[in-house]
DSSP file (Angstrom, degrees, kcal/mol; ACC not computed):
  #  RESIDUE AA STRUCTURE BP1 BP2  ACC     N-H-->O    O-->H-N    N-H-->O    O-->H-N    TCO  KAPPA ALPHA  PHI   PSI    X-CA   Y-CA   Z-CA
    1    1 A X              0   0    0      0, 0.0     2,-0.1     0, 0.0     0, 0.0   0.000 360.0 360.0 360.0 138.9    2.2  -16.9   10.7
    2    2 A X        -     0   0    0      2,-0.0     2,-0.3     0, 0.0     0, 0.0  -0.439 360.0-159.5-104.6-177.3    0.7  -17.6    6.8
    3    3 A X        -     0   0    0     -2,-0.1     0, 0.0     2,-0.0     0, 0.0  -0.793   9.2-169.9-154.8  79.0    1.3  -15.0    4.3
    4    4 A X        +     0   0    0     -2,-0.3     2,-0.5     2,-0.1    -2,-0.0   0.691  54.7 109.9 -77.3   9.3   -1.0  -15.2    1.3
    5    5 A X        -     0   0    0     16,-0.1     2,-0.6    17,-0.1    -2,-0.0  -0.705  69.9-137.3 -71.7 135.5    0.9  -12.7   -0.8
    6    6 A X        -     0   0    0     -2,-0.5     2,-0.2     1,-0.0    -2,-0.1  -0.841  18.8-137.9-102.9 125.6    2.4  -14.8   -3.4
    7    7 A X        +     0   0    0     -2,-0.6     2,-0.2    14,-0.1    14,-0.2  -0.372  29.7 150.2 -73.0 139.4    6.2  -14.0   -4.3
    8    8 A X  E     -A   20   0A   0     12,-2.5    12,-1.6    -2,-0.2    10,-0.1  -0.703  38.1-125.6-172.1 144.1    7.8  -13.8   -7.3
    9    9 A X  E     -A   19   0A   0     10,-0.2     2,-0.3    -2,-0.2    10,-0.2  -0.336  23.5-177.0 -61.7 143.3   10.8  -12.3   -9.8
   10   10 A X  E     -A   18   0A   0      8,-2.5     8,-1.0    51,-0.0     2,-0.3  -0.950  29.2-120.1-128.7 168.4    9.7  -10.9  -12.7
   11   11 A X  E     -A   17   0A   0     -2,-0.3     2,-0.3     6,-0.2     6,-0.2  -0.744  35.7-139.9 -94.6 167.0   12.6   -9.6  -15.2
   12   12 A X    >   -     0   0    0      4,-1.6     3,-3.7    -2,-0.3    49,-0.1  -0.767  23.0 -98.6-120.4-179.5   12.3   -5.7  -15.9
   13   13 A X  T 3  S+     0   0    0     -2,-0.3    48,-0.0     1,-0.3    51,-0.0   0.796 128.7  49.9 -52.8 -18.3   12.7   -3.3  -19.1
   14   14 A X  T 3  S-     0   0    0      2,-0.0    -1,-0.3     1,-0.0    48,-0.1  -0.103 121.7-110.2-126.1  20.4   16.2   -2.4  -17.8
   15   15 A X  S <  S+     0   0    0     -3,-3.7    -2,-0.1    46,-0.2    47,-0.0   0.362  78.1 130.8  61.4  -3.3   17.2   -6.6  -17.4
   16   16 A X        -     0   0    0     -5,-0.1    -4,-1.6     1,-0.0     2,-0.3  -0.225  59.6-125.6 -62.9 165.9   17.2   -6.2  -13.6
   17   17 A X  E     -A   11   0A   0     -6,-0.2     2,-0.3    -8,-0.0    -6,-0.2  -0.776  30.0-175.7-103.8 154.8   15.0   -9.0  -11.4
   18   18 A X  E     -A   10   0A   0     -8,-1.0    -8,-2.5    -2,-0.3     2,-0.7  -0.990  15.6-136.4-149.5 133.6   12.9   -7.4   -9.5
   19   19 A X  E     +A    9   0A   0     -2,-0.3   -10,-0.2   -10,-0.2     2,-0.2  -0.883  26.3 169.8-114.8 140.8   10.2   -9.3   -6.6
   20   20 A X  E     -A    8   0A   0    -12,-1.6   -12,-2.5    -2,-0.7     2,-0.2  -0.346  17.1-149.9-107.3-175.2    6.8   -8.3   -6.3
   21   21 A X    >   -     0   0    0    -14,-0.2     3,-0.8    -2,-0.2     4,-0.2  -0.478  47.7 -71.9-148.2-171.3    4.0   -9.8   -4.5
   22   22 A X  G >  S+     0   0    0      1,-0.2     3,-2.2     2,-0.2   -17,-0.1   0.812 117.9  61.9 -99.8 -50.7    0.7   -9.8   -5.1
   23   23 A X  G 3  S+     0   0    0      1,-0.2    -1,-0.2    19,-0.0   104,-0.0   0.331  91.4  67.8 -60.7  -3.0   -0.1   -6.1   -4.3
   24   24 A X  G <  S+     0   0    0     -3,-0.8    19,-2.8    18,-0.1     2,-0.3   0.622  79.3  97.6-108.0   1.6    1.8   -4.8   -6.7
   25   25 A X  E <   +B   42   0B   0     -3,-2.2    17,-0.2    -4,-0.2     2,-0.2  -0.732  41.2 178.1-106.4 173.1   -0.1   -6.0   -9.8
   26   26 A X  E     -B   41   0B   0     15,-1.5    15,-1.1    -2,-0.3     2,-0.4  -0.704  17.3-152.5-130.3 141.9   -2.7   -4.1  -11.8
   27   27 A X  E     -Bc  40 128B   0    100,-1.1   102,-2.0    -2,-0.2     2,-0.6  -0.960  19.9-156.5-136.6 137.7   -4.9   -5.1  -15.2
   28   28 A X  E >   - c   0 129B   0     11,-0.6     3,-3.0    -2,-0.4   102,-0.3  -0.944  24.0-117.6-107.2 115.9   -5.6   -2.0  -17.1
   29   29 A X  E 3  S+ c   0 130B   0    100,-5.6   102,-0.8    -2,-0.6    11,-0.0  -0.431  91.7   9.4 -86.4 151.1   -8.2   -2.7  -18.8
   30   30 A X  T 3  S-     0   0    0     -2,-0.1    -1,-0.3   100,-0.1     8,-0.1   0.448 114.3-107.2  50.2  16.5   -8.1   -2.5  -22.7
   31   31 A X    <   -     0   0    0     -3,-3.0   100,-0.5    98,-0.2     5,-0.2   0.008  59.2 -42.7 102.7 174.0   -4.4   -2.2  -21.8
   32   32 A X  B >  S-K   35   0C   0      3,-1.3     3,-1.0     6,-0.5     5,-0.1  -0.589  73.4 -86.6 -79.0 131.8   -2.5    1.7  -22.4
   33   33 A X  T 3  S+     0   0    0      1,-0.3     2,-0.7    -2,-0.2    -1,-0.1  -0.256 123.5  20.7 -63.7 158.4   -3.2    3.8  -25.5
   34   34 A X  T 3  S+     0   0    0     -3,-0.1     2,-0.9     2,-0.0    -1,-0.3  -0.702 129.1  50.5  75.2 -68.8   -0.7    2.5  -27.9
   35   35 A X  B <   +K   32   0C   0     -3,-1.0    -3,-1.3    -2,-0.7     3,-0.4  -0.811  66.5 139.3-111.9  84.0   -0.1   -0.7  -26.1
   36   36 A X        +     0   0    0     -2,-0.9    -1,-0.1    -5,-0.2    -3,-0.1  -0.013  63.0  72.2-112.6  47.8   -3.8   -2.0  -25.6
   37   37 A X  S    S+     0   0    0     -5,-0.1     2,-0.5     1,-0.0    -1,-0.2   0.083  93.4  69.3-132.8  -2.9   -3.0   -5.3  -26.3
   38   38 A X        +     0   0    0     -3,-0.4    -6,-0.5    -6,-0.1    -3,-0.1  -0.946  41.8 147.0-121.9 117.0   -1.2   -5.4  -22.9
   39   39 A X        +     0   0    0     -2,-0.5   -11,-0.6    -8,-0.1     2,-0.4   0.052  35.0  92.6-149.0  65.3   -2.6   -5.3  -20.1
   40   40 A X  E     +B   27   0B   0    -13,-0.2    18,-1.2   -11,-0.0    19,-0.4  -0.864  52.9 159.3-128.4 145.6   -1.0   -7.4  -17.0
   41   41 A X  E     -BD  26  57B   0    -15,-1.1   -15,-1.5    -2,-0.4    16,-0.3  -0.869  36.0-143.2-165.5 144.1    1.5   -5.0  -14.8
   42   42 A X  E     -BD  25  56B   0     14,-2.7    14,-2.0    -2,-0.3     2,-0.4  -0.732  22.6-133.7-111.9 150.6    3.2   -4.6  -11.4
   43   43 A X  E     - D   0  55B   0    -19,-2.8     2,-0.3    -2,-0.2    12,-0.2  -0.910  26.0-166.3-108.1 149.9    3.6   -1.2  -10.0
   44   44 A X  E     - D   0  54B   0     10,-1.7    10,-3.4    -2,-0.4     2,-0.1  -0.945  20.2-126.0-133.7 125.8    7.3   -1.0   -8.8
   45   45 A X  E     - D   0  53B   0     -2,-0.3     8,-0.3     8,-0.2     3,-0.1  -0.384  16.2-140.3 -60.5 122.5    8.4    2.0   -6.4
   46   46 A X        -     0   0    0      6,-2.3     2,-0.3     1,-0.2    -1,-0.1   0.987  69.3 -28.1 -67.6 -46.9   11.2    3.3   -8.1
   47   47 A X    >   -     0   0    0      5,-0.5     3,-1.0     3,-0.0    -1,-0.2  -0.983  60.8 -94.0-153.7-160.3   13.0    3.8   -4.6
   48   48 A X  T 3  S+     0   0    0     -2,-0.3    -2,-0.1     1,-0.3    -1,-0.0   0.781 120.9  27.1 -74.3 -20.0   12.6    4.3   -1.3
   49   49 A X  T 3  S+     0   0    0     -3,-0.0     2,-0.3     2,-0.0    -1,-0.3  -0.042 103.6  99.4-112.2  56.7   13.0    8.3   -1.3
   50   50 A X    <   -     0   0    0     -3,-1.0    -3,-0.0     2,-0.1    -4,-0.0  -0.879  68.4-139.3-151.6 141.1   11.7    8.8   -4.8
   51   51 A X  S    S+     0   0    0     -2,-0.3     2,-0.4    -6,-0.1    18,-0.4   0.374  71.5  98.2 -52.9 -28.5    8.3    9.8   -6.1
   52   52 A X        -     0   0    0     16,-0.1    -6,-2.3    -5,-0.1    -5,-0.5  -0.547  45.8-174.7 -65.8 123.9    8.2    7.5   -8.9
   53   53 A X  E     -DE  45  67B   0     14,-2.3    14,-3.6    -2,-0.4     2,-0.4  -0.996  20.9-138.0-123.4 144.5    6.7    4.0   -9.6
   54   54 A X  E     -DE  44  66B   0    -10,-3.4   -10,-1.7    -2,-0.3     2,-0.6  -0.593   5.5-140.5 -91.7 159.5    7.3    2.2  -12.6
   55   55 A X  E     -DE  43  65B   0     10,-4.5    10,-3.9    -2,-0.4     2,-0.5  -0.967  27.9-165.3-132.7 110.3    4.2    0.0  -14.7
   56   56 A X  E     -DE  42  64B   0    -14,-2.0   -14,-2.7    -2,-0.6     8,-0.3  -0.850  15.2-129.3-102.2 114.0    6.1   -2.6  -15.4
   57   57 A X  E     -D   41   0B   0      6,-1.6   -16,-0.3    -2,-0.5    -1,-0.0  -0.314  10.1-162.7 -63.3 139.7    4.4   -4.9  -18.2
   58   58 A X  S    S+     0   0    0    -18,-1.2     3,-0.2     1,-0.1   -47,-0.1   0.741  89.6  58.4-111.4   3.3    4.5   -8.5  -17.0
   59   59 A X  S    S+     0   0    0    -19,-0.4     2,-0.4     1,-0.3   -18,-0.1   0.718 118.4  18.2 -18.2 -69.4    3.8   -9.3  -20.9
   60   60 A X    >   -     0   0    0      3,-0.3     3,-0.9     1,-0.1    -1,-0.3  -0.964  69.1-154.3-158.7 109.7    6.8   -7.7  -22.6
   61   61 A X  T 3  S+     0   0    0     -2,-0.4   -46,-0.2     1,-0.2    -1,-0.1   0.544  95.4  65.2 -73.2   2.3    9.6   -7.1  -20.0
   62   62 A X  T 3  S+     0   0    0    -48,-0.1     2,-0.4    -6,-0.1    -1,-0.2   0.902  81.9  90.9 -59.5 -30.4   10.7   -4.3  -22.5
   63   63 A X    <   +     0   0    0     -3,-0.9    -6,-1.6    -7,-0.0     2,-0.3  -0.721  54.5 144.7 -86.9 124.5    7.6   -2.4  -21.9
   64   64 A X  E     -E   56   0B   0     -2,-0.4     2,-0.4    -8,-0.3    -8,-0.2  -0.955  23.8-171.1 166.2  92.7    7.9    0.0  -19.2
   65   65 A X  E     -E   55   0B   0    -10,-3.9   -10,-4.5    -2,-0.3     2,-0.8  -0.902  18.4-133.5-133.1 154.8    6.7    3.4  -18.1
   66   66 A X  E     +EF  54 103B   0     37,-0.6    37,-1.5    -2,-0.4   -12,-0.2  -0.829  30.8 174.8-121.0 125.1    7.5    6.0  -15.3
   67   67 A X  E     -EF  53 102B   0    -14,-3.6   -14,-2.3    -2,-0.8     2,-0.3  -0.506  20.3-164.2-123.7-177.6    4.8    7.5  -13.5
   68   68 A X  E     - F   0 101B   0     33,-0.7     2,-0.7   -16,-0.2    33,-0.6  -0.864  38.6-106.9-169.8 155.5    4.1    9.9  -10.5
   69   69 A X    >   -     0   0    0    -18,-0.4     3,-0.6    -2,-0.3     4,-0.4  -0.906  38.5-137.1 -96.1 118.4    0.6   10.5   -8.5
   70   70 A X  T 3> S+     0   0    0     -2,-0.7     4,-0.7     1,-0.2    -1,-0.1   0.848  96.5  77.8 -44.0 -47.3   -0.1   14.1  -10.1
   71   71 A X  T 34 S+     0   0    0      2,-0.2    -1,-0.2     6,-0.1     4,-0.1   0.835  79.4  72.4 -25.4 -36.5   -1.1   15.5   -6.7
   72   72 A X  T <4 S+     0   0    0     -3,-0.6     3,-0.2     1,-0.2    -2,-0.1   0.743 119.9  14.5 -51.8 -83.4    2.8   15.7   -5.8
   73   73 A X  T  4 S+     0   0    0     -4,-0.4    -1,-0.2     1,-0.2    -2,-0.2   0.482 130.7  38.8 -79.0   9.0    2.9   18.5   -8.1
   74   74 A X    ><  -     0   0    0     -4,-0.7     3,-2.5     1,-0.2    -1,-0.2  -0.460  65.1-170.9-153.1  91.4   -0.5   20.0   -9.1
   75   75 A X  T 3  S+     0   0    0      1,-0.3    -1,-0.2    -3,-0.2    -4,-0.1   0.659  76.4  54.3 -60.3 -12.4   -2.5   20.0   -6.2
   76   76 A X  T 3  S+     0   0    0     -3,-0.1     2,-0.5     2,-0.0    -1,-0.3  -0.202  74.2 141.5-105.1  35.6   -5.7   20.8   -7.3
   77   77 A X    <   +     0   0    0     -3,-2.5     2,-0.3    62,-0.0    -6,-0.1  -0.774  12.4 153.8 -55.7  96.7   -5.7   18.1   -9.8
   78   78 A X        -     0   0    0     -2,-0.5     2,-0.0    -7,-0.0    -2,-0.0  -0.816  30.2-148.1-152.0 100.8   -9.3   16.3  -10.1
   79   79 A X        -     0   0    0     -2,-0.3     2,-0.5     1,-0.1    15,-0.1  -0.127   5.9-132.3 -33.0 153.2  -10.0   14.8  -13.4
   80   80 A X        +     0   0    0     56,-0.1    55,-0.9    14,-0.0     2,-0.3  -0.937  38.9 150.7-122.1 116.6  -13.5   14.5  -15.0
   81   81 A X        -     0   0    0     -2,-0.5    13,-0.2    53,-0.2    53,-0.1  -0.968  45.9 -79.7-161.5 160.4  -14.4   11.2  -16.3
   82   82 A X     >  -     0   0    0     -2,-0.3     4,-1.6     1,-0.1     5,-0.3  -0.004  27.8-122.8 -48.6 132.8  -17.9    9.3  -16.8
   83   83 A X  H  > S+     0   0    0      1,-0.2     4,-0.8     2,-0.1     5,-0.1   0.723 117.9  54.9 -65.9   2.7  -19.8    7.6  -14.2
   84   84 A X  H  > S+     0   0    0      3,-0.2     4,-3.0     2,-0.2    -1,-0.2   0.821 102.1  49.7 -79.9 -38.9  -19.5    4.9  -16.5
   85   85 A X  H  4 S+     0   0    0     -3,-0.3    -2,-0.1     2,-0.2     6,-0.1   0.803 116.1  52.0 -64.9 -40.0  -15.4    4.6  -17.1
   86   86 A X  H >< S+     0   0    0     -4,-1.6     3,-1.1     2,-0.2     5,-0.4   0.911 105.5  48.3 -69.2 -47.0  -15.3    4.8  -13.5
   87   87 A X  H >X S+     0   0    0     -4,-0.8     3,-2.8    -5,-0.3     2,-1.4   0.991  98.1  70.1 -64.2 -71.9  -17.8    1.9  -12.7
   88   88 A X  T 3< S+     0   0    0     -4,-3.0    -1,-0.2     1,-0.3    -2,-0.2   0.386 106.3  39.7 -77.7  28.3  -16.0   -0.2  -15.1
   89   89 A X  T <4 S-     0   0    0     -2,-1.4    -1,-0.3    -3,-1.1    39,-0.3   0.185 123.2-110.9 -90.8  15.2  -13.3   -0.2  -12.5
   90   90 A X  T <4 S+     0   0    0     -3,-2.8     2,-0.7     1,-0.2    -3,-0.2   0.689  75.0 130.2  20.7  72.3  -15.7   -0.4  -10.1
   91   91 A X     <  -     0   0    0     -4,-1.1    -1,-0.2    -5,-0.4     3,-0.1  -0.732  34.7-170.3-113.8 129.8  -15.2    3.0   -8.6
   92   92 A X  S    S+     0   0    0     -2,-0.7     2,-0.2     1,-0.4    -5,-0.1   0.735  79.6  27.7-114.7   2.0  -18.3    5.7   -7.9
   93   93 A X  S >  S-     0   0    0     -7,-0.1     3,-1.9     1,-0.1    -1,-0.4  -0.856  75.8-131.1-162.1 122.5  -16.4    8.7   -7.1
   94   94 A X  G >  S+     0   0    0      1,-0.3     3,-1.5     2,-0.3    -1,-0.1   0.759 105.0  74.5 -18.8 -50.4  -12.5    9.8   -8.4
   95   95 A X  G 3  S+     0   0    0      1,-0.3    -1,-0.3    -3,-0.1    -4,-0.0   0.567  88.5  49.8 -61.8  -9.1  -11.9   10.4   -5.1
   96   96 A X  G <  S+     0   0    0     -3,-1.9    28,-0.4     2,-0.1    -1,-0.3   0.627  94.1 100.4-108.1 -29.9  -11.6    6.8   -4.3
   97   97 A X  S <  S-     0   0    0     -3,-1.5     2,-0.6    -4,-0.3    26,-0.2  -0.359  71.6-131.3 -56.6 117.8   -9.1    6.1   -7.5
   98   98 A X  E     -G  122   0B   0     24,-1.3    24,-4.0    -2,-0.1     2,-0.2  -0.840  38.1-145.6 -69.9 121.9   -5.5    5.8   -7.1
   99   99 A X  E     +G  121   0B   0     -2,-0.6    22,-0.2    22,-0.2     2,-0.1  -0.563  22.0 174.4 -89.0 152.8   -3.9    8.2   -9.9
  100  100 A X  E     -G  120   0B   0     20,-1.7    20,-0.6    -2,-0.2   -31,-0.3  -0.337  12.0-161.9 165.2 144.8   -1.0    8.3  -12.1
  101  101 A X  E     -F   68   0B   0    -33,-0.6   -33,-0.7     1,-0.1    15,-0.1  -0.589  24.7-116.3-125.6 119.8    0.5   10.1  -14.7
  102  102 A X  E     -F   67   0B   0     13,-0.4    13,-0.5    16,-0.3     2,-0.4  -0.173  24.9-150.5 -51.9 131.4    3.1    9.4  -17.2
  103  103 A X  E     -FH  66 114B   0    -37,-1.5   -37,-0.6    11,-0.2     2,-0.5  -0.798   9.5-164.1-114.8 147.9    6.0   11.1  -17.1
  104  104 A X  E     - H   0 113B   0      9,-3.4     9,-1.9    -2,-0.4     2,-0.4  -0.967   8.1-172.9-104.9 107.9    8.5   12.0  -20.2
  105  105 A X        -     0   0    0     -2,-0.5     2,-0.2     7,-0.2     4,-0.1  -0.978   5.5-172.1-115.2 132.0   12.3   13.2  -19.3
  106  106 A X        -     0   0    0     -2,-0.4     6,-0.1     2,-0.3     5,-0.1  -0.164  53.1 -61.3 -95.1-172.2   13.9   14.2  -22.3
  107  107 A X  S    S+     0   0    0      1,-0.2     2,-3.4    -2,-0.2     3,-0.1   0.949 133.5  60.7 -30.9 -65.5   18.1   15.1  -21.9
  108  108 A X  S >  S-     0   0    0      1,-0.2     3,-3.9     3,-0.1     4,-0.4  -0.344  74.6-164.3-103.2 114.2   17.1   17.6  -19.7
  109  109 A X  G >  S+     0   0    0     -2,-3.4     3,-1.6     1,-0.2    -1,-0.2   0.867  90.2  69.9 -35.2 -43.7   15.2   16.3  -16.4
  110  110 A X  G 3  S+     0   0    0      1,-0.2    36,-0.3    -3,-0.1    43,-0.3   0.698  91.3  48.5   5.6 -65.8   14.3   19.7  -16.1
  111  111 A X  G <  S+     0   0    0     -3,-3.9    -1,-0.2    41,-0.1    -2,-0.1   0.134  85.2 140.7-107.6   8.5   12.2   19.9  -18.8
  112  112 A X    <   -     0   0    0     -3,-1.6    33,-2.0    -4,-0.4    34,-0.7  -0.248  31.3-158.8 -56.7 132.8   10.1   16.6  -17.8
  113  113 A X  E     -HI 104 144B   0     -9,-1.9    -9,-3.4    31,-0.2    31,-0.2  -0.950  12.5-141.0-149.1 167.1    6.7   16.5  -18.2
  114  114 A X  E     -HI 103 143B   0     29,-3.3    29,-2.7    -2,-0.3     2,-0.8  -0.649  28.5-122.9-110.0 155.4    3.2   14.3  -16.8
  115  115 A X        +     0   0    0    -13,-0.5   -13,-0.4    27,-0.2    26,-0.2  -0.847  36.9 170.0 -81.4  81.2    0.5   13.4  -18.9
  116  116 A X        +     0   0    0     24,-2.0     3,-0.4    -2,-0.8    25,-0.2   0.667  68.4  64.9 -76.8 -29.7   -2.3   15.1  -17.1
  117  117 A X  S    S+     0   0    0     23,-1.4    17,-2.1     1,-0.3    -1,-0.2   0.727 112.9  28.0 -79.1 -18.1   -4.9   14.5  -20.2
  118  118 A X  B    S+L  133   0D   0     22,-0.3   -16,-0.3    15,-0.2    -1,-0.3  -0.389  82.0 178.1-141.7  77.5   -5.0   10.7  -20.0
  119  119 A X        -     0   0    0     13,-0.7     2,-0.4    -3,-0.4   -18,-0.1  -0.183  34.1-113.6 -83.7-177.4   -4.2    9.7  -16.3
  120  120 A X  E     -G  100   0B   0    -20,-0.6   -20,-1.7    11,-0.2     2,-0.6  -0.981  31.7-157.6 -97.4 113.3   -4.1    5.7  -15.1
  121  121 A X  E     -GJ  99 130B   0      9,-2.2     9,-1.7    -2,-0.4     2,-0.2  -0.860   9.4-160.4 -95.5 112.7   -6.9    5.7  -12.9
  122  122 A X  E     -GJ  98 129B   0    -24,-4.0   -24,-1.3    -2,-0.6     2,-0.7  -0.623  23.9-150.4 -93.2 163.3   -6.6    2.5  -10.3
  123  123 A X  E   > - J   0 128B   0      5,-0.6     5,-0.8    -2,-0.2     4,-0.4  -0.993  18.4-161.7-120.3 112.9   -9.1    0.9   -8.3
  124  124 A X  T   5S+     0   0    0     -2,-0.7    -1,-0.1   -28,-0.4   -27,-0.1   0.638  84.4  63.4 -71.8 -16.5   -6.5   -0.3   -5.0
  125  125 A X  T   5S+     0   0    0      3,-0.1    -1,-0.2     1,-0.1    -2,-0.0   0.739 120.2  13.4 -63.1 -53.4   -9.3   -2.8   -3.9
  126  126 A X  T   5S-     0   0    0      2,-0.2    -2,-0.1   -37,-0.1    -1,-0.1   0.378 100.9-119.7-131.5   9.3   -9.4   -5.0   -6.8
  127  127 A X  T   5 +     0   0    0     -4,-0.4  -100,-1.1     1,-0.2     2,-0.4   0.909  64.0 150.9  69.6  25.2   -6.2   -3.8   -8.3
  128  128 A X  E   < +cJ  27 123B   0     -5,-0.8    -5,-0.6   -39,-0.3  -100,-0.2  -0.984  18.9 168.3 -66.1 101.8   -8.2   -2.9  -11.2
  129  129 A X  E     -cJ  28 122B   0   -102,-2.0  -100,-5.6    -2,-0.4     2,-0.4  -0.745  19.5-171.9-131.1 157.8   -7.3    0.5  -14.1
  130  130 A X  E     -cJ  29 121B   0     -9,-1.7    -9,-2.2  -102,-0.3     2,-1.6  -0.992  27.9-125.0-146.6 161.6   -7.8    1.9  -16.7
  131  131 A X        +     0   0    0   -102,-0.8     2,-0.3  -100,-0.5   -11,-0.2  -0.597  42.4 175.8-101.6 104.0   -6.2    4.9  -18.7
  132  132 A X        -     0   0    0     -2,-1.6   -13,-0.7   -47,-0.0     2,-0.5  -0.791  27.2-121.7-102.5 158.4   -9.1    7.5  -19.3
  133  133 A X  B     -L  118   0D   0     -2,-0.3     2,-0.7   -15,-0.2   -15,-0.2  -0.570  29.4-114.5-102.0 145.6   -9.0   11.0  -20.8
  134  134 A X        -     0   0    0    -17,-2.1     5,-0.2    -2,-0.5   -53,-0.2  -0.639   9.6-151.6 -72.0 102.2  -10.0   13.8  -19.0
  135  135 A X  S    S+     0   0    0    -55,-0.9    -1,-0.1    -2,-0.7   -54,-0.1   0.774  74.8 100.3 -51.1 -38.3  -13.0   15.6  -20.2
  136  136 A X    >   -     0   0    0      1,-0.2     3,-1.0     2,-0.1    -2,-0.1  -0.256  65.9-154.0 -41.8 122.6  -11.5   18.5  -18.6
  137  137 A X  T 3  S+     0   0    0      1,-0.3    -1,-0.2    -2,-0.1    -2,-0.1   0.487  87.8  71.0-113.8   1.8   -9.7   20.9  -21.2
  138  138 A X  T 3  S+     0   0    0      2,-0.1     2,-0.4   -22,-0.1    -1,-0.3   0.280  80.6  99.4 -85.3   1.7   -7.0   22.6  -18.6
  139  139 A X    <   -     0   0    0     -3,-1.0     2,-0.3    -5,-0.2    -5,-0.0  -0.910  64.6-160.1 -87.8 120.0   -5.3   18.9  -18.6
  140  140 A X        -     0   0    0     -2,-0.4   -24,-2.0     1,-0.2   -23,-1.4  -0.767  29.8-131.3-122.1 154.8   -2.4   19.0  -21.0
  141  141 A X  S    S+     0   0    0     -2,-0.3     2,-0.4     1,-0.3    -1,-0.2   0.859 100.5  34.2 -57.5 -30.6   -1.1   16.3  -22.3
  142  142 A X        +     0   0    0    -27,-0.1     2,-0.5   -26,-0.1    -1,-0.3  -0.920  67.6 175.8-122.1 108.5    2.5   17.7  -21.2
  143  143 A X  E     -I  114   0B   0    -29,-2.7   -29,-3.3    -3,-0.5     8,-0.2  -0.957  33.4-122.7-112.8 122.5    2.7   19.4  -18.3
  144  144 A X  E     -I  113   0B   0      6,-2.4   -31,-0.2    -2,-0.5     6,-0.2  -0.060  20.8-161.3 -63.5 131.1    5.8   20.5  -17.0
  145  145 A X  S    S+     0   0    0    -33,-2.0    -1,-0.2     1,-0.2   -32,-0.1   0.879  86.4  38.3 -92.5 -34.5    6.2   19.1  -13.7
  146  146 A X  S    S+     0   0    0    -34,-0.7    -1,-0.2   -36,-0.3    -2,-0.1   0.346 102.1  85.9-101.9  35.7    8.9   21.4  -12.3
  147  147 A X  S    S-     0   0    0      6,-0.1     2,-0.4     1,-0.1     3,-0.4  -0.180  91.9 -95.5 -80.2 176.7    7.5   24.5  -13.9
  148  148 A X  B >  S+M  151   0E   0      3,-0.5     3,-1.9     1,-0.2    -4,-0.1  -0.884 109.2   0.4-103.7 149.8    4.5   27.0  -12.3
  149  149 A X  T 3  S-     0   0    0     -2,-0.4     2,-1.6     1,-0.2    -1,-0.2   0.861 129.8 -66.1  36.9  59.8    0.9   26.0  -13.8
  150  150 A X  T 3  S+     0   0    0     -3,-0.4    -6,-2.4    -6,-0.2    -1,-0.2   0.419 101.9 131.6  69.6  -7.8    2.5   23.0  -16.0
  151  151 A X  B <  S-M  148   0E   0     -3,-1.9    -3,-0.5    -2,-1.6    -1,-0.1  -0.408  70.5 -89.8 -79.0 158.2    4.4   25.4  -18.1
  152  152 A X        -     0   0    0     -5,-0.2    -1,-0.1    -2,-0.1     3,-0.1  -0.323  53.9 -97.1 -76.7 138.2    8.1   24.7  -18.7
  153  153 A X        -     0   0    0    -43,-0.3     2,-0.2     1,-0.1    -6,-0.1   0.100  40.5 -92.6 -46.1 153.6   10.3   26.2  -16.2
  154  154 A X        -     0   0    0     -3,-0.1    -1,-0.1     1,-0.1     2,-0.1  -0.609  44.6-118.4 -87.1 144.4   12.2   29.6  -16.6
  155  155 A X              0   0    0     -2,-0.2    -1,-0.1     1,-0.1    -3,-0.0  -0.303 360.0 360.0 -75.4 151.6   15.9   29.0  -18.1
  156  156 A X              0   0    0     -2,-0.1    -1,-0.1     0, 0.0    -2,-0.1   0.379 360.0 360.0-123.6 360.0   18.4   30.2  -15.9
């Protein structure tokens, strides 16, 4: 039996080796706002029972973000972008885009929140993304993920 996923380590932000295959990279094109000057990345499951994947730069193993499919927590979650941002992953309909949203955890995990306004939209077919902003004005840039409606959860 032949295999054509091609193996390999890459190092990550956190100095671990880590092996991917072939299927776990992504090019985002024009790279993430801030860092658009990178744009080569592996998605890495953060583990097996875990909602998380990391976009692991294969650029600058410093570089490093942890992200979540939005659905888990806001199910009615459909972005607005252009048929044009969409086509230049080659995509005709959101619905066909893998999503996912950057998350920030401050001290308290709690209080952790997705970037709903500017998802990474992926094309799983040619392993193509991009990060576009949501025309939509109910997307917040932080939305509390364990809160109700994206607002920060009630203090106990």
């Amino acid at each position: 039996m032949t295999t054509s996923e091609n193996k390999r380590l890459i190092k990550t932000r956190f100095g671990k080796e880590v092996e991917i295959t072939d299927k776990n990279l992504v090019t985002i094109k024009d790279g993430l706002l801030g860092f658009e000057t990178y744009e080569s990345y592996a998605v890495i499951p953060h583990g097996d029972e875990s909602p998380f994947l990391w976009l692991q730069s294969l650029d600058e193993p410093q570089l490093a973000f942890i992200t979540i499919d939005p659905r888990i927590f806001a199910q009615d979650y459909v972005p607005n972008f252009s048929e044009n941002e969409l086509s230049s992953i080659e995509l005709t309909s959101i619905s066909e885009a893998v999503l996912l949203a950057i998350v920030v955890i401050p001290d308290d995990p709690k209080l952790m929140t997705a970037n709903l306004q500017a998802p990474i939209v992926l094309n799983a077919k040619n392993r193509q993304g991009k990060q576009m902003i949501s025309s939509s004005q109910e997307h917040k840039v932080r939305h509390y993920i364990l809160g109700k409606n994206g607002e920060p959860p009630e203090k106990k």
